[in-house]
C-alpha positions in Angstrom: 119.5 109.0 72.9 119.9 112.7 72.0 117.6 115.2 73.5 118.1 119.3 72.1 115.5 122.2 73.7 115.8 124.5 70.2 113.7 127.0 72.3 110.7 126.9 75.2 108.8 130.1 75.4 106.3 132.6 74.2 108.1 133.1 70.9 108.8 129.6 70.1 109.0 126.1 70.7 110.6 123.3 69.5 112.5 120.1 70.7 114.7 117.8 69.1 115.2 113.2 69.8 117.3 111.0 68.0 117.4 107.6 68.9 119.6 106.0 66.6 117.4 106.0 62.6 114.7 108.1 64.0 115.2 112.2 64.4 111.8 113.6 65.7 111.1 117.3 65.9 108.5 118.1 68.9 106.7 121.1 68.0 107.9 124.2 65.2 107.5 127.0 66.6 110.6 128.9 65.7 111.8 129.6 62.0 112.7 126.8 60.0 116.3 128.7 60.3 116.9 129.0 63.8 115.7 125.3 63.9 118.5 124.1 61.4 121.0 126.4 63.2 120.5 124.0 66.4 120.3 120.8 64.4 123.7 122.0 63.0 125.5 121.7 66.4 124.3 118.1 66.9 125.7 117.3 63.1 121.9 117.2 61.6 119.3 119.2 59.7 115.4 120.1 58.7 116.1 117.3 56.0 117.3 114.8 58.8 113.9 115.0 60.5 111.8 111.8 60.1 108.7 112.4 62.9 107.2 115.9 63.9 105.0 115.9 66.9 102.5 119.3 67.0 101.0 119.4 70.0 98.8 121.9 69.4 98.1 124.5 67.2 98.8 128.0 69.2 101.5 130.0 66.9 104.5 129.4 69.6 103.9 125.6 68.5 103.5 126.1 64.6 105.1 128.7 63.2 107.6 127.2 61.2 105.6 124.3 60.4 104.5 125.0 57.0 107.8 126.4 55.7 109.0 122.7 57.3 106.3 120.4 56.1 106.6 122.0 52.0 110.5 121.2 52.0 110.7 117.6 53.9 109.0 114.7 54.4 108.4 113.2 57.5 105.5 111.6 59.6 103.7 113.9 60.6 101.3 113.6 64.1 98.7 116.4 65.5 95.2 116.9 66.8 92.8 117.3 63.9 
């Protein structure tokens, strides 16, 4: 198992597991950008990403999550 902290903060959040076929993204609160710049130095990307976890909506959680969710396709779990 792989575990990557992208960024934990007030401008941004995001984490990063693979276990083995599945690459989940917990929370996008940073760029889609600076996201794929981290991904990069564990030899993955946005368009590896097969589960996003958003757990909740503030803007520190979610601000790269439309820019993410137009371009890839992945499962996809939040609060309504």
């Amino acid at each position: 198992m792989l575990f990557l902290n992208i960024g934990s903060g007030s401008k941004g959040n995001a984490s990063f597991i693979n276990t083995g076929e599945t690459n989940l993204l917990i929370d996008a609160g940073l760029s889609v950008k600076r996201i794929n710049k981290a991904l990069k130095k564990v030899k993955k990307e946005v368009g590896n990403i097969t589960d996003l976890i958003i757990t909740h909506e503030h803007s520190d959680h979610v601000n790269g999550f439309l820019t993410l969710f137009k371009n890839n396709n992945f499962n996809l779990y939040m609060t309504k």
